[in-house]
C-alpha positions in Angstrom: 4.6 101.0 193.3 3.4 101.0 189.8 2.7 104.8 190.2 6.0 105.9 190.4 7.2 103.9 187.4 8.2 106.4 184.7 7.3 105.1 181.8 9.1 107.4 179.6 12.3 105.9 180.6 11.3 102.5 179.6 10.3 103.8 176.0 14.0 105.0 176.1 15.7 101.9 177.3 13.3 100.0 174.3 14.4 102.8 171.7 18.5 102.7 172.7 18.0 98.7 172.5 16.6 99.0 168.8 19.4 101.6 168.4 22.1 99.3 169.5 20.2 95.9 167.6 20.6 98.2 164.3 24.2 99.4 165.1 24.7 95.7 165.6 23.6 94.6 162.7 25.3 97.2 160.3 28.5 96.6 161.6 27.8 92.5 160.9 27.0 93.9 157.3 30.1 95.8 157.1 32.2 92.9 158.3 30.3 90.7 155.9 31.5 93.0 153.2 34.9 93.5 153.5 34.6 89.8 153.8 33.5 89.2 150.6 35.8 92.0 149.3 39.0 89.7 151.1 38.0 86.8 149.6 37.7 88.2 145.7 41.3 89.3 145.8 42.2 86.4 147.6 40.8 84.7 144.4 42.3 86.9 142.0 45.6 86.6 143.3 45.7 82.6 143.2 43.6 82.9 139.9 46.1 85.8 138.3 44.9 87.8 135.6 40.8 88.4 135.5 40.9 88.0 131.7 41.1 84.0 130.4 44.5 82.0 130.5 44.1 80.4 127.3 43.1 80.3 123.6 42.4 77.8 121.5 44.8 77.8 118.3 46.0 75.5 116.1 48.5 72.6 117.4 51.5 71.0 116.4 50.8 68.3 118.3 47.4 67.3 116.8 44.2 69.5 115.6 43.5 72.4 117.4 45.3 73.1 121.2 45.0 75.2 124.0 47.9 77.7 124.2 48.7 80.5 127.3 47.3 84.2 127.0 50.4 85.1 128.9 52.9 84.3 131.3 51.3 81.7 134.0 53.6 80.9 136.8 53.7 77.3 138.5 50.4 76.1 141.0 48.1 78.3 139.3 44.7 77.3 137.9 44.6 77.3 134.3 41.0 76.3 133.2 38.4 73.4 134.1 39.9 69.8 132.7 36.4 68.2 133.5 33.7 67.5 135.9 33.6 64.6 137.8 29.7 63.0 138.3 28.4 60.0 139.6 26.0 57.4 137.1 22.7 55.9 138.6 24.6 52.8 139.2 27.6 54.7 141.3 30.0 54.5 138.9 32.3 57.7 137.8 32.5 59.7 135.1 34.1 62.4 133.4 32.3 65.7 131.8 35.0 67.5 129.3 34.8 71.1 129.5 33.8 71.4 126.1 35.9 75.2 126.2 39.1 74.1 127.6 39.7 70.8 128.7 38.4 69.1 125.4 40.9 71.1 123.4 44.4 69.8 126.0 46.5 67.8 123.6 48.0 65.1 125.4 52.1 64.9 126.4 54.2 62.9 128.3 55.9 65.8 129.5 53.3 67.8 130.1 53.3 71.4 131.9 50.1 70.6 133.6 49.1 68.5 136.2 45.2 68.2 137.8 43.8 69.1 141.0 40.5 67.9 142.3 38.5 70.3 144.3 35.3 68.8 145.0 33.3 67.4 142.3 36.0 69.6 139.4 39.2 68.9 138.0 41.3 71.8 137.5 44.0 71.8 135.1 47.0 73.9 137.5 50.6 74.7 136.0 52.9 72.3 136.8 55.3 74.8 136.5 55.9 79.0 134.0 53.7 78.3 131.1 54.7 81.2 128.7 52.6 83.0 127.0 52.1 81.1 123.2 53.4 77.5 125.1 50.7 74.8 124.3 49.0 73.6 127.3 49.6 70.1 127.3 48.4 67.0 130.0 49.7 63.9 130.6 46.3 61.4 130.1 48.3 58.8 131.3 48.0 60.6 134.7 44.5 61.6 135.0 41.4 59.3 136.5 40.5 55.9 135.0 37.4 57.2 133.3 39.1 59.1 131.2 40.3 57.9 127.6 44.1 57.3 127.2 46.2 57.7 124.4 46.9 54.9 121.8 50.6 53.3 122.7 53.4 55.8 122.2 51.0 58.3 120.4 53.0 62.1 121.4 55.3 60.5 124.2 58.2 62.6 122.9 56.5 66.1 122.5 
């Protein structure tokens, strides 16, 4: 039986399998790409404009403020407000973003409001910032951890 076995055919059969294992596995790296490629303008649509949302500038609502680039429409992420981390005894805590969130001047009728998303605290438009308008939070409304304002300190801003 083993005579009439034509091992040439075999070889063929192992070739056309590698064949179809590398076919297989460029399409799962084409796939993979236009993946990723999905996903960044996913991002860039929810996120807007590539370039930053904000400046800092001079407030006149107290130091120095964070103001829009441009035009921001409502639900959009602004900037990271802060980080949120855990101390050795469990307890939580804030990390400013010392390039955008330590600069948010504090208002009562702010046109922010925050969103967690895992373990950061985004700063979304509450509703059009435009372009110039200070950036402002309400610190009444964000976690315990973080510092409030003294009483009535820029409740009518």
């Amino acid at each position: 039986m083993i005579k009439n076995w034509n091992w040439s055919k075999i070889n063929q059969v192992q070739k056309t399998g590698l064949n179809i294992y590398y076919l297989i596995t460029f399409i799962l790296m084409i796939i993979s790409v236009v993946g990723i490629i999905i996903k960044y303008k996913k991002q860039k649509e929810h996120y807007g404009n590539p370039t930053p949302n904000f400046y800092i500038g001079n407030s006149s609502i107290e130091g120095m403020g964070v103001f829009a680039a441009y035009d921001i429409p409502s639900n959009r992420k602004i900037g990271i407000g802060f980080y949120e981390r855990l101390s050795s005894d469990g307890k939580k805590f804030g990390i400013v973003d010392q390039n955008f969130g330590a600069y948010i001047n504090h208002c009562k009728n702010s046109n922010t409001y925050l969103k967690k998303e895992l373990d950061i605290w985004w700063v979304m438009s509450a509703r059009n910032i435009f372009k110039g308008e200070e950036v402002t939070a309400d610190y009444w409304k964000t976690p315990d951890y973080i510092e409030k304002p003294k009483a009535a300190f820029n409740e009518l801003c």
